[in-house]
C-alpha positions in Angstrom: 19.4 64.4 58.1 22.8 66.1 59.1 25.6 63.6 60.4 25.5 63.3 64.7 28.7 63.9 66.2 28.9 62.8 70.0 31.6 64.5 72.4 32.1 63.9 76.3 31.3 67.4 77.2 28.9 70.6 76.2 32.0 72.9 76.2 34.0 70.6 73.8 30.7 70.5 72.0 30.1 74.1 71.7 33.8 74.8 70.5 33.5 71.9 67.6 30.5 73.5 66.5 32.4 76.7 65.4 34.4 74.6 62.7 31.8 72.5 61.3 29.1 73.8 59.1 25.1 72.7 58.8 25.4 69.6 57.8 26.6 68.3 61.4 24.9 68.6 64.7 27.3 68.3 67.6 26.1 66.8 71.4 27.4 65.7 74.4 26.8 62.6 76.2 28.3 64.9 79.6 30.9 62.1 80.5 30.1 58.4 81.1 26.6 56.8 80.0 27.7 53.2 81.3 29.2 52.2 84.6 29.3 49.2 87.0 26.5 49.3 89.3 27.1 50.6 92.7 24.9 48.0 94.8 27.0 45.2 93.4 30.0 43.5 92.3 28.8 43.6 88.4 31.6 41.1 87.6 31.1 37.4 87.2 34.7 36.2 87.8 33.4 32.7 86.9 32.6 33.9 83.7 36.0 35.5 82.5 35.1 38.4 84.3 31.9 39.3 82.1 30.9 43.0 83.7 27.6 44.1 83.8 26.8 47.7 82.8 24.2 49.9 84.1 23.3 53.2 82.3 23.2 55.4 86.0 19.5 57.5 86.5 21.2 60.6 86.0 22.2 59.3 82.5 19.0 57.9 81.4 17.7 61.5 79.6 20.9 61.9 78.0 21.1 58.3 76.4 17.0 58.6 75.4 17.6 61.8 73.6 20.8 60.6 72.2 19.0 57.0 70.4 16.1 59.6 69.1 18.3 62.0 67.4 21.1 59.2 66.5 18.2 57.1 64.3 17.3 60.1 62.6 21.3 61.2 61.4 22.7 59.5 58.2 26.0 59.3 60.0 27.2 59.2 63.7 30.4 60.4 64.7 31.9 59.4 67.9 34.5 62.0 68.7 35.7 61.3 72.1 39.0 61.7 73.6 41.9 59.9 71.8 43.0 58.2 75.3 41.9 54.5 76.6 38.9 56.3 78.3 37.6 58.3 75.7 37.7 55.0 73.0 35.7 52.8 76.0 33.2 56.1 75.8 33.0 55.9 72.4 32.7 52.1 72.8 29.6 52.4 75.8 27.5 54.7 73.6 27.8 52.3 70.5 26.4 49.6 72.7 24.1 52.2 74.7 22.4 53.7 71.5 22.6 50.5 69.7 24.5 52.2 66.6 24.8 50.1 63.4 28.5 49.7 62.4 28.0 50.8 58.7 26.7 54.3 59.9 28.9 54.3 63.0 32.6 56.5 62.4 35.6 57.2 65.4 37.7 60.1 64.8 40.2 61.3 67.3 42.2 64.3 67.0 45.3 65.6 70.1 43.7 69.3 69.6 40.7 71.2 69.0 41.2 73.3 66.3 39.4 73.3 62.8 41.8 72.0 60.8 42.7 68.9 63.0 38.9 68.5 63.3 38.6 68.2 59.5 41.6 66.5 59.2 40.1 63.8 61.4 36.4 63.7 59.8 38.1 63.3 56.7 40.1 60.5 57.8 37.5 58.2 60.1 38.2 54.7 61.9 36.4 52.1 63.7 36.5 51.8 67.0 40.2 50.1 68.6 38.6 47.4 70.3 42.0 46.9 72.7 41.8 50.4 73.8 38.4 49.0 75.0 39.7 46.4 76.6 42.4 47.6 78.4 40.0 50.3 80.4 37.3 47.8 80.5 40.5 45.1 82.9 41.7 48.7 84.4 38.3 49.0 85.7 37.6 45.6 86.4 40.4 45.2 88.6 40.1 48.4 90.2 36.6 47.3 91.4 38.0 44.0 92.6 40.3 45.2 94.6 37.5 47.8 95.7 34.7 46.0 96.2 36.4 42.8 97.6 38.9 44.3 99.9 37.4 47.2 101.4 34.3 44.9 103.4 37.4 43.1 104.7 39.0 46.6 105.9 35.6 47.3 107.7 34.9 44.1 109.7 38.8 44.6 110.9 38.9 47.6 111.4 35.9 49.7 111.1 32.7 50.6 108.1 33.4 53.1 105.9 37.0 52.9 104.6 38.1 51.5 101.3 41.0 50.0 99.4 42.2 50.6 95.9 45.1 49.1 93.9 46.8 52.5 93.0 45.3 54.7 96.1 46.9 52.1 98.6 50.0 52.3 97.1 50.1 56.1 97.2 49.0 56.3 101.1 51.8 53.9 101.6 54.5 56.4 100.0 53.0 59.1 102.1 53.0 57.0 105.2 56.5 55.2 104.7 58.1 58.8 104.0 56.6 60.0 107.5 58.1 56.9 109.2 61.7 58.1 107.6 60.9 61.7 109.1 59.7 60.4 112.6 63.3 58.0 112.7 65.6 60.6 111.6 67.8 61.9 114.0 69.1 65.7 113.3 72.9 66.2 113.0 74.9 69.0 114.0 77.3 70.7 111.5 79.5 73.5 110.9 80.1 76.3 108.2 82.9 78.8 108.1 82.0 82.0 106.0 83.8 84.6 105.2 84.3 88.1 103.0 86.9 89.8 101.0 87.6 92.6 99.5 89.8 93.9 97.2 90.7 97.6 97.5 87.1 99.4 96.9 85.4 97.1 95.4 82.0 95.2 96.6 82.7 92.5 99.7 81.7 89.1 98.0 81.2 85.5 100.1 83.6 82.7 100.4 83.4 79.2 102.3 86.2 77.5 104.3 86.6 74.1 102.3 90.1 72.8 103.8 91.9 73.5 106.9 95.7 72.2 107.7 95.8 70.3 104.5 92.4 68.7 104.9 89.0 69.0 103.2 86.3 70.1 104.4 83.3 68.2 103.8 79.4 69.4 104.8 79.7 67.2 108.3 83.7 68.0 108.1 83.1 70.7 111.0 80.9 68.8 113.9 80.6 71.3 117.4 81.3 74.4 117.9 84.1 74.3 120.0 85.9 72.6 116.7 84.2 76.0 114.9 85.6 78.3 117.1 88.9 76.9 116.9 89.3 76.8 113.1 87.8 80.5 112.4 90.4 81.7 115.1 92.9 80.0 113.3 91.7 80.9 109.8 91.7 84.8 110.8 95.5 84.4 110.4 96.9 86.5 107.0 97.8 87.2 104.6 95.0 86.0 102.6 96.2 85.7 98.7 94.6 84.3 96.1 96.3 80.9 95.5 94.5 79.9 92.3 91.8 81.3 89.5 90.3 78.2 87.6 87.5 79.4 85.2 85.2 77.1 83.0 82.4 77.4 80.8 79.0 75.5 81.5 75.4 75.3 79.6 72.4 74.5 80.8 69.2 72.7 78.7 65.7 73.6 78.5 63.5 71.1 79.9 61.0 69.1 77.6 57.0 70.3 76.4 55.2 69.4 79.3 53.4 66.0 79.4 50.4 65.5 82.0 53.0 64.6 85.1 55.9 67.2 84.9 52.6 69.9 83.9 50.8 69.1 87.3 54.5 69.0 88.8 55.2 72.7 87.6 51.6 73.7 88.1 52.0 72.9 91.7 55.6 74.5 92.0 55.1 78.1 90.3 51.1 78.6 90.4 50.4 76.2 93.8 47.6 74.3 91.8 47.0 70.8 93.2 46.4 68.1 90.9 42.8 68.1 91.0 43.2 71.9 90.3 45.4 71.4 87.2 43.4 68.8 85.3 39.9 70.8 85.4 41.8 73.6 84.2 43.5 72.2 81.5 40.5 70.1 80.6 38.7 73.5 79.9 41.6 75.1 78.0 41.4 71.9 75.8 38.0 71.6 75.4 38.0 75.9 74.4 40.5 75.1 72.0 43.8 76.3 74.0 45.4 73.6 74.0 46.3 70.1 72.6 44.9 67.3 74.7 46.3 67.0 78.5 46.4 63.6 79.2 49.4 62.4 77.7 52.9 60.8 78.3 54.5 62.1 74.9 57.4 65.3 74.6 57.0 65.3 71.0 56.1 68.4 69.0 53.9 68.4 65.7 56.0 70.0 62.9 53.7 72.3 62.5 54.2 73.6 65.9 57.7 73.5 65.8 57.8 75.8 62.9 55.3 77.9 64.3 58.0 78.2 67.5 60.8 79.4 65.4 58.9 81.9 63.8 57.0 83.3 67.4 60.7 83.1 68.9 62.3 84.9 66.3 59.6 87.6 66.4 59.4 88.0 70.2 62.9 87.4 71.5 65.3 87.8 68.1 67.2 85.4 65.8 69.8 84.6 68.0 66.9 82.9 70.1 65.8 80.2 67.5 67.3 77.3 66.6 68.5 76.3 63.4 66.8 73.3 63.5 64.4 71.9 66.2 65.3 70.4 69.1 63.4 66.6 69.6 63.1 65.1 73.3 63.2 61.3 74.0 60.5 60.0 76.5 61.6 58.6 79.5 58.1 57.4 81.6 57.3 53.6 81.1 54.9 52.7 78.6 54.8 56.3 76.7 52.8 56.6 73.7 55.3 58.2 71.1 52.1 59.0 69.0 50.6 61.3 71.0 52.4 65.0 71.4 52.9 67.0 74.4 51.1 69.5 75.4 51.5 72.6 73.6 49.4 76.0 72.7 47.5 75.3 69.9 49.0 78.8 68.0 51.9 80.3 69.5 51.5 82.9 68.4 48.6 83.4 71.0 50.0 84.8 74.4 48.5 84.5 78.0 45.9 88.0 77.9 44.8 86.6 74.7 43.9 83.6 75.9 40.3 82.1 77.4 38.8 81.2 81.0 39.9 83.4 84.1 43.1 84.0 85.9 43.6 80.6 86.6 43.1 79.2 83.2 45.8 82.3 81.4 48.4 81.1 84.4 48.3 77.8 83.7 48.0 78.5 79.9 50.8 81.3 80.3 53.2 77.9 81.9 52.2 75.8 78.5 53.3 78.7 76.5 56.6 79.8 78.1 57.3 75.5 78.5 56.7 74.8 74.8 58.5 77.9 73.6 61.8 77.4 75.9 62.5 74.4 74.9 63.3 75.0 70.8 65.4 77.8 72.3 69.6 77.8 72.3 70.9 76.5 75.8 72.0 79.2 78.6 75.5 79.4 78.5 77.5 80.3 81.9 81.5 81.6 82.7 81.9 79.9 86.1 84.6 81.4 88.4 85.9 79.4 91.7 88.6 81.2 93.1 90.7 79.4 96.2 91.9 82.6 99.0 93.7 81.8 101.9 97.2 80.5 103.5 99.3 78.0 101.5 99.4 74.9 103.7 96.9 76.0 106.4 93.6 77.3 105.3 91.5 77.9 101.7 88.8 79.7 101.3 86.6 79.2 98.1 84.5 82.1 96.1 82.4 80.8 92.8 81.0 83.0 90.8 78.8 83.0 87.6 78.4 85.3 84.8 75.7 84.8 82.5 77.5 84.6 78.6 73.8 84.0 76.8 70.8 83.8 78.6 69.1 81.6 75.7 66.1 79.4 77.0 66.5 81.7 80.7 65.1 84.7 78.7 61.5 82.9 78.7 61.3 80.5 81.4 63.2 78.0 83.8 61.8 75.1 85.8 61.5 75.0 89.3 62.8 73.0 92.1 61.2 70.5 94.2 63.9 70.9 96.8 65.8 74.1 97.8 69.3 73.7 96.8 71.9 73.9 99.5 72.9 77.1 100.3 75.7 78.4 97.9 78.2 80.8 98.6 78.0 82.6 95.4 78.6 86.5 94.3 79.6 88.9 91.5 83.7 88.6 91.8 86.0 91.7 90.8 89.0 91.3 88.5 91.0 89.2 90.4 94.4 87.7 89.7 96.7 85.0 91.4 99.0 86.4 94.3 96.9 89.4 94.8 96.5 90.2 98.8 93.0 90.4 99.9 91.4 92.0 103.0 89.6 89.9 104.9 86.4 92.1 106.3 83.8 89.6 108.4 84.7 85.8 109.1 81.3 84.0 111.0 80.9 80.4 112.3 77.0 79.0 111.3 75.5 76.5 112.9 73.1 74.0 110.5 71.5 70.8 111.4 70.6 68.4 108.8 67.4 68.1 107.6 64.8 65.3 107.6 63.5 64.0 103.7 60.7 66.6 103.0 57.1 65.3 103.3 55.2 64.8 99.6 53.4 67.9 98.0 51.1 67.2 94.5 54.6 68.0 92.4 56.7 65.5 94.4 53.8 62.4 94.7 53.3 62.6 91.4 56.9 62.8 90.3 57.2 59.7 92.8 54.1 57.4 91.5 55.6 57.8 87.8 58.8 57.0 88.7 57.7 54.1 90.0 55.5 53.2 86.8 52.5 53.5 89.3 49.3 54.7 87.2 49.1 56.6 84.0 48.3 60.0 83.3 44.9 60.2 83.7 45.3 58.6 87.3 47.5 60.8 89.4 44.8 63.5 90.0 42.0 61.2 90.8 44.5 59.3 93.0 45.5 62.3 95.2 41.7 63.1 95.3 40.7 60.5 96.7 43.2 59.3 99.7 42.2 62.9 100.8 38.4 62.5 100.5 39.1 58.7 102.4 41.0 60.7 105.2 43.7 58.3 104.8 46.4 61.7 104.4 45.8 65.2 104.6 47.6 68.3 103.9 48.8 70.9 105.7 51.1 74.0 104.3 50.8 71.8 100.9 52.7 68.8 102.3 50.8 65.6 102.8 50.8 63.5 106.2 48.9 60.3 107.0 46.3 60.2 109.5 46.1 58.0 112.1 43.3 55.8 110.4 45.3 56.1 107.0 48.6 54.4 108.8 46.7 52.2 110.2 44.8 50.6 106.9 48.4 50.9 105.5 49.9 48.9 108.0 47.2 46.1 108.0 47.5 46.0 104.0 51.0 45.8 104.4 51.1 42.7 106.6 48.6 40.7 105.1 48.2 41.6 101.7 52.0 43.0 100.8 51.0 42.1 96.8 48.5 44.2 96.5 50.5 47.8 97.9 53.9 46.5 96.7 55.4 49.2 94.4 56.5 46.7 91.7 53.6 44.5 91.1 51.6 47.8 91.1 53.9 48.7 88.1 53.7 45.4 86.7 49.9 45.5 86.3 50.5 48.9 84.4 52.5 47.4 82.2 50.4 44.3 81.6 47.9 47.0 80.3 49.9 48.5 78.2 50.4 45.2 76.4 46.7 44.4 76.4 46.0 47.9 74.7 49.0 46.7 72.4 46.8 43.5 71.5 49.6 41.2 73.0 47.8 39.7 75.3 44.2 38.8 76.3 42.4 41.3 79.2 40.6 38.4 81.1 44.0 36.6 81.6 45.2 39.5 83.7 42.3 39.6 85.4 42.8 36.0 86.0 46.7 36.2 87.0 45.4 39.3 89.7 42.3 37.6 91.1 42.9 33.8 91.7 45.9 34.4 94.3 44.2 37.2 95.7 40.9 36.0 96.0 42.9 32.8 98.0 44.4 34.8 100.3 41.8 36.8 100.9 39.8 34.0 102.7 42.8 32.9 104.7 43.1 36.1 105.8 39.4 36.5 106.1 40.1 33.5 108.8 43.2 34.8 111.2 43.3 38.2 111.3 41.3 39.7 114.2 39.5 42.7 114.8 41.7 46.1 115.4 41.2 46.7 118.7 43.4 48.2 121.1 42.6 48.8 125.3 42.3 51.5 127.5 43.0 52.4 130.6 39.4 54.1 131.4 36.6 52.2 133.3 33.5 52.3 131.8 30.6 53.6 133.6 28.4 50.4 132.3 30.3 47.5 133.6 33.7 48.7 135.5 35.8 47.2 132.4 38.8 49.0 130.7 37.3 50.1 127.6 37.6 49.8 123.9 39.1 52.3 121.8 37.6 52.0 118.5 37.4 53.9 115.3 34.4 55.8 114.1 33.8 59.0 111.6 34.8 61.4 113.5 37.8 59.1 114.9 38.8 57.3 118.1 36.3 57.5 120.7 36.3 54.8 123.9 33.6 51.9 123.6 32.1 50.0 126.7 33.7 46.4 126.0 29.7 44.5 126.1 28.5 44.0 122.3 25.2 44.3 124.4 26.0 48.1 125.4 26.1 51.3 123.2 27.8 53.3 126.4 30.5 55.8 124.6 33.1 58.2 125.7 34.9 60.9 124.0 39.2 59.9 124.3 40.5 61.9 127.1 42.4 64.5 125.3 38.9 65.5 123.2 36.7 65.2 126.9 39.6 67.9 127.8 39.4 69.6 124.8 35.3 69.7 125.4 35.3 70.9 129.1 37.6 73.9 127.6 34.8 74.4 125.4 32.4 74.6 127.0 33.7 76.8 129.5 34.4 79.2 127.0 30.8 79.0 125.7 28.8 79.0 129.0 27.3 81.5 128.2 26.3 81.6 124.6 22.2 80.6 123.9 20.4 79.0 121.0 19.5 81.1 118.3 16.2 79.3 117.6 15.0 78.4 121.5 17.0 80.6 123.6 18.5 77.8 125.5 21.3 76.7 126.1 24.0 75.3 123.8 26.1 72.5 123.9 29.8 71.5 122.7 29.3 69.0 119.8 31.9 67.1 117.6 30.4 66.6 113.8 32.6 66.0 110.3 33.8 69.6 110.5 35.0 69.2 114.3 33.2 70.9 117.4 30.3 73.1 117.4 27.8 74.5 119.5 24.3 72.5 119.0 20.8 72.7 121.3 20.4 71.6 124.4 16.8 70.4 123.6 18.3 68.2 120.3 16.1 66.6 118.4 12.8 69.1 119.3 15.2 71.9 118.1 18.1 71.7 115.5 19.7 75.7 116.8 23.2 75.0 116.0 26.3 77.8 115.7 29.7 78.5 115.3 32.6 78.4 118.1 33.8 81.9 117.3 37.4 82.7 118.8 35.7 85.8 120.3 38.2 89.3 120.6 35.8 90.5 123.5 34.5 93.9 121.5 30.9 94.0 119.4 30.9 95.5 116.1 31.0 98.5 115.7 29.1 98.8 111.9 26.6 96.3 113.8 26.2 99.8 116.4 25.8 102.0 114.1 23.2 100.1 111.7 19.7 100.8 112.7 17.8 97.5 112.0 21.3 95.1 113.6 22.1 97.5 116.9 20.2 95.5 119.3 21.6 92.4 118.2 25.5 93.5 117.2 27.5 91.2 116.7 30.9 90.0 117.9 34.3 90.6 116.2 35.9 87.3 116.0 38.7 85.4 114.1 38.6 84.1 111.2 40.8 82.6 108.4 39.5 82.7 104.3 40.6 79.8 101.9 44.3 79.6 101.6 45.3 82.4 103.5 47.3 81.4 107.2 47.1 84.8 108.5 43.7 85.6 110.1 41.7 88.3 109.7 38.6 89.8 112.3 35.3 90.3 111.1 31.5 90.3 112.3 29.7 87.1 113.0 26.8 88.6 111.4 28.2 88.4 108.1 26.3 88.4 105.4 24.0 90.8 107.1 27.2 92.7 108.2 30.3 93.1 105.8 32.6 94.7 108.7 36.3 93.7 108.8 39.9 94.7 110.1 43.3 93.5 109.3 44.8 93.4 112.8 43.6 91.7 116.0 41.8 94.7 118.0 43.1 95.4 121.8 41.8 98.5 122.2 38.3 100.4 121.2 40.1 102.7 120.0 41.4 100.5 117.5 38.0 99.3 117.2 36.6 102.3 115.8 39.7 103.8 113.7 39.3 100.2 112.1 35.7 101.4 111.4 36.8 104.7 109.9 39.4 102.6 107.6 36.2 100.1 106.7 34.0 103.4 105.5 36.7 104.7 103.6 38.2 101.6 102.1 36.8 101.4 98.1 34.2 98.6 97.5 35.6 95.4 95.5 33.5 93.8 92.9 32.5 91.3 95.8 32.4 93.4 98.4 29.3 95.2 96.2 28.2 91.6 95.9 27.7 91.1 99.4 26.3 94.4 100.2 23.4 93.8 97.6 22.9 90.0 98.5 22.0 91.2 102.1 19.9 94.3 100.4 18.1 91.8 98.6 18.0 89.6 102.4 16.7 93.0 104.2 14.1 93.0 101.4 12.8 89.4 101.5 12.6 90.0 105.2 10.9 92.7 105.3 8.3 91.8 102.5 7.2 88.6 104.5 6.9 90.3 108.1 2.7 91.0 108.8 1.4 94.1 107.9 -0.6 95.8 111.4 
C-alpha cells in the first residue's frame, strides 16, 4: 500500500497533498490524540512523575481509523510541526497507533511548500526523544501547579478559579502595573512654544529650552505664574539666529518577525489580539503562505534572501537592495538559531495574491513588507536644530529633518508601543547665523505627566519575553486564558484586573511568592530548554519544582483562612452583619449561619436593580404575558419571568429611544406588534447605532440617536434608499426563509 503521512490538521493535510503524488495518502489526526485526563491528577509524583494518558472521546474515531489505515501503509510518516509540541504529537500517535519503529519515519520541515516537503521525505529522522520530554515536564508541571493549587484558591477564596505557573505571573504584571497607575500622582509642567518667520516664507515651531542662562528641562517650567512670567520676558527682540548645527543620522530596519514582535505588530498596525494573530497565521502556514509561526529565530534561509534582492530590485529599484544581505542576531533567551523567522514563502507573491480573507492578506501583507524591509539600505536623515533668541537671556530651539534616502521607509516602518513626546519639529527655510527673525505667535501649554500606560496584547507580550516568561507558543494561550478566568479584562484594548483577579494575585503573592515570582518563572523556562538540549533529566525538574512546593502547600493549607471580609448590612435571617463573598457573577452579601442560604445583591447592584426595574415596569413576558423581572446572569442583568421555573420568557433590557419602528409600521404581518428603536453597539465599534428589537424579522436601522419623528421617518426614507450589502441580503432572506417556516407550520382552516 501507499506510505501514511499523519499531520495535525485537515488544512495542512489538504495543502501537502498537492505536492505529493499517489503513492502517499495524507491525514490528520485534528490536533491532540493523548492528554492527561480531566477527572484526575494523571501524575504519580511518587513514581518520577509517570503521567497517565487518556485518548479523550472525541478522539477515539480519529485514532481507530488511524491504526486501520496505518497497518495497511508500508511506511508512516509523522509530519507534525517541527516545535516541542508537534515532536510530543508525533510521539503520542507512535504510542496511540502502536507504530513499529522500522516502518515509523519524522520529517519536519519550517514551510509548506513542495520542495521543503520533498526535501524532508527524502531526508527522514526518528523521533527526538528530548523534545518529548521537555513538553511532556512543561505539561506536567503546568498541571501540578493547576490541579494542586487551584482547589486551594477555592476553599480560600471561592470554587471555580484556577492557578497556572505562567497565567499567574501574567495577571500579576497586569495587576502590579495598575497598582503603579492607582499611586501615581500627576505633575504639573510647562512648555513655551513659539513661531518664526523669515520674510514670506512658511511659520515653523520652536521650543523655549533655556531662559537667563539656564536650561530648560521637561519639569524646568512648574505653574503658570512662572509660564507667564518667562513668555513675557521671552517676547523681548530681536530674535537672531545664534547658531545652525546640522548632522546626518540613519535609521535600521527592524528584524523578520519571530512569533513575539509578529503578534506585537499585529496588534499595533492591524489591532489583532494574540489569540487573533496565531489562528491566522496558523492558516496562512498550514495554506502554504508562510514558514512556520511559532518561532524565536530572525534568520533568513538563503534562498529567501536571494529571492528578496531580486523582488526588491524589481519593485523598488537597485538602489533598494543590498549588496550583500543583512543577518540579525537573536536577542530572546533560549532562541533556537535553527529555526528561521517568519517569512513569505515566495516573495515574489504580494498581499491580493495571497489566500484566506481580509484578515489573513493583512496580516500576510505585515510578513511581506517585514521580511522585505529589512535586506533594504538604512533611511538616511539631514537633521537641522537651529537655536533663535537673545544672547544671554532666552533660546528658542527649531529641529528639522529632511529625508536624504528613504531606503527601508519606502516599504514599511514599525510602530510604537508608546507615543513619542510631542516634538517641535517643521520644514525650516534657508536660514543662516545672525539673520533677524519675526517672531509671529508665542503660547504657554499646560501638560501633566502621565501615568505608565496599562498593557495591550503588543506590550504584555513584549513584557513576558523580556522577562524569559513562556515561549512562543505560550503567549496567546496565556492572554486567552486570564481573560476567559476573569482574572483581567480589557477595555479600549488595554488590560485591567478585576477585582477577583487582584485578589487571587494578592493571596498567591503572600503565600506562595515562588510560584508568581518573575525569575523563578524564567528559571523553569530555561531548565526546559536544557532538558530539550539533553542536559539534564525531565523528572529532576519536576522534582526540584514539586518537593518545596508540595511542603508549603500543606503549611499553607493549615494557616491561611478563608477570604472573607464584613459588612455593614443586617441580615434579614439572624440580625448579623453579613458576609460578603464571592460567587460567578461576583460579590453578593451572605447571611453569616453555614445553616442559612439567605442572599443579598451588594448595595450598589440592589441600586442598580431598583433603577431597573423601574425602567421596565412595564414590559411583559413574551411567552406568558406576565410580568418580567430584573435578573443578573454571566452576561449581566436581564429581564426573566415572573413565574420562573413554570416559564423560561426571558428578554433583553433595551435602552429604549421612546419611538416604534417605523419599517415595523409599515410591514403588514409585524404592524401590530412594531417594535422599539433602541441602542445598540456591534462588535468593536464604541459608537452606537439605533435599530429594531425585532431584528432578524426587521433589518431597520439609523446612524444618529432619533429626537424627533420626523427624524424617525427621513431615517426610513434613507433605510429604503440605502443599497443592500452582501449581508444585509443575508438577513433579509434568513427572515424570508423564517416568514416561510412560520407560515408552513400554522393550521390550515
Amino acid at each position: 500500500m501507499k506510505s501514511l503521512v499523519i499531520v495535525e490538521s485537515p488544512t495542512k493535510a489538504k495543502t501537502i497533498s498537492k505536492f505529493l503524488g499517489g503513492d502517499y495518502h495524507v491525514t490528520s489526526s485534528f490536533g491532540h490524540i493523548r492528554d492527561l485526563p480531566k477527572s484526575k491528577l494523571g501524575i504519580d509524583v511518587k513514581k518520577q512523575f509517570t503521567p497517565t494518558y487518556v485518548i479523550p472521546p472525541k478522539a477515539k474515531e480519529v485514532v481507530a481509523d488511524l491504526k486501520k489505515e496505518a497497518r495497511t501503509a508500508d511506511r508512516v510518516v509523522l509530519a507534525t510541526d517541527e516545535d516541542r509540541e508537534g515532536e510530543a504529537i508525533a510521539w503520542h500517535l507512535t504510542e496511540a497507533l502502536e507504530l513499529p519503529k522500522d516502518k515509523t519515519e519524522r520529517i519536519v520541515f519550517h514551510e509548506i511548500t513542495k520542495s521543503a516537503i520533498l526535501e524532508a521525505l527524502e531526508h527522514p529522522r526518528k523521533l527526538d526523544t528530548k523534545l518529548v520530554d521537555a513538553q511532556q515536564a512543561r505539561r506536567v508541571l503546568d498541571r501540578l501547579v493547576g490541579y494542586e493549587l487551584s482547589p486551594f484558591l477555592w476553599r480560600k477564596i471561592r470554587y471555580g478559579l484556577s492557578a497556572g505557573r505562567v497565567q499567574s505571573v501574567a495577571v500579576r504584571l497586569i495587576v502590579e502595573r495598575e497598582r503603579e497607575i492607582e499611586k501615581f500622582i500627576r505633575e504639573e509642567y510647562w512648555s513655551i512654544e513659539a513661531e518664526f518667520t523669515k520674510k514670506e516664507s512658511k511659520p515653523f515651531p520652536a521650543r523655549l529650552v533655556s531662559f537667563e542662562n539656564k536650561t530648560l528641562g521637561k519639569m524646568g517650567i512648574r505653574s503658570e505664574t512662572d509660564a507667564k512670567r518667562i513668555t513675557a520676558a521671552a517676547k523681548e527682540g530681536p530674535h537672531e539666529i545664534l547658531s545652525i548645527s546640522k548632522k546626518d543620522a540613519s535609521r535600521s530596519p527592524a528584524a523578520p518577525f519571530t512569533t513575539s514582535t509578529l503578534q506585537q505588530e499585529a496588534s499595533r498596525k492591524l489591532g489583532f489580539s494574540a489569540k487573533q494573530t496565531m489562528v491566522v497565521a496558523q492558516k496562512l502556514y498550514e495554506e502554504g503562505a508562510i514558514t512556520y509561526m511559532r518561532t524565536d529565530s530572525v534568520n533568513l534561509a538563503e534562498s529567501a534572501l536571494v529571492q528578496a534582492k531580486k523582488v526588491i530590485t524589481e519593485e523598488f529599484g537597485a538602489s533598494y537592495a543590498l549588496p550583500s544581505p543583512r543577518r540579525y542576531a537573536t536577542k530572546s533567551k533560549g532562541a533556537q538559531e535553527a529555526h528561521e523567522a517568519i517569512r513569505p514563502t515566495d516573495l515574489s507573491r504580494r498581499a491580493e495574491k495571497s489566500v484566506g480573507d481580509r484578515g489573513a492578506q493583512r496580516l500576510y501583507e505585515l510578513i511581506w513588507k517585514r521580511t522585505i524591509a529589512s535586506q533594504m539600505p538604512n533611511a538616511e536623515f539631514e537633521q537641522t536644530a537651529v537655536d533663535i533668541g537673545k544672547a544671554d537671556h532666552h533660546v528658542f530651539r527649531a529641529n528639522g529633518q529632511v529625508i536624504k534616502f528613504d531606503g527601508f521607509i519606502r516599504a514599511y516602518t514599525e510602530g510604537r508601543d508608546e507615543p513619542e513626546e510631542e516634538a517641535i519639529e517643521g520644514m525650516l527655510p534657508e536660514l543662516k547665523e545672525g539673520e533677524v527673525l519675526k517672531l509671529t505667535s508665542l503660547d504657554p501649554k499646560q501638560h501633566f505627566t502621565e501615568p505608565p500606560a496599562r498593557y495591550t496584547d503588543a506590550t504584555l507580550v513584549k513584557a513576558l519575553e523580556a522577562q524569559g516568561i513562556g515561549r512562543p507558543s505560550t503567549y496567546a494561550p496565556t492572554l486567552s486564558t486570564i481573560q476567559d478566568r476573569g482574572y483581567v479584562e480589557k477595555q479600549e484594548k488595554a488590560y485591567r484586573p478585576t477585582e477577583i483577579g487582584t485578589l487571587v494575585n494578592d493571596l498567591l503573592v503572600e503565600h506562595f511568592p515562588e510560584i508568581i515570582d518573575f525569575q523563578f518563572t524564567s528559571h523553569v523556562e530555561e531548565e526546559l530548554d536544557e532538558i530539550a538540549e539533553g542536559k539534564i533529566d525531565w523528572t529532576k525538574v519536576c522534582e526540584g519544582f514539586y518537593t518545596p512546593f508540595k511542603k508549603r502547600l500543606v503549611e499553607k493549607e493549615e494557616t491561611v483562612l478563608k477570604q472573607v471580609e464584613i459588612s455593614d448590612t443586617p441580615c434579614p435571617h439572624c440580625g448579623k452583619p453579613m458576609l460578603i463573598k464571592f460567587g460567578r457573577m461576583g460579590k453578593f452579601l451572605a447571611c453569616p449561619d453555614p445553616e442559612s442560604k439567605v442572599t443579598l445583591p451588594m448595595p450598589e447592584e440592589a441600586a442598580k436593580i431598583k433603577e431597573l426595574e423601574e425602567k421596565t415596569k412595564d414590559e411583559r413576558c413574551p411567552l406568558c404575558g406576565k410580568t418580567m423581572q430584573v435578573k443578573r446572569g454571566r452576561f449581566g442583568f436581564f429581564l426573566g419571568c415572573a413565574d420562573y421555573p413554570k416559564c423560561k420568557g426571558v428578554a433583553k433590557i433595551w435602552n429604549k429611544t421612546g419611538f416604534k419602528c417605523p419599517a415595523c409600521l409599515e410591514s403588514a404581518d409585524r404592524k401590530e406588534k412594531p417594535g422599539d428603536i433602541v441602542e445598540k453597539k456591534g462588535r468593536g465599534r464604541r459608537v452606537p447605532f439605533y435599530a429594531c428589537t425585532r431584528f432578524p424579522d426587521c433589518t431597520f436601522v439609523m446612524n444618529k440617536l432619533p429626537v424627533t419623528q420626523a427624524e424617525v421617518d427621513a431615517g426610513l426614507e434613507t433605510w429604503k434608499n440605502k443599497p443592500a450589502t452582501p449581508a444585509k441580503k443575508e438577513r433579509k432572506s434568513r427572515a424570508k426563509k423564517s416568514e416561510s417556516k412560520n407560515s408552513e407550520t400554522q393550521p390550515t382552516s
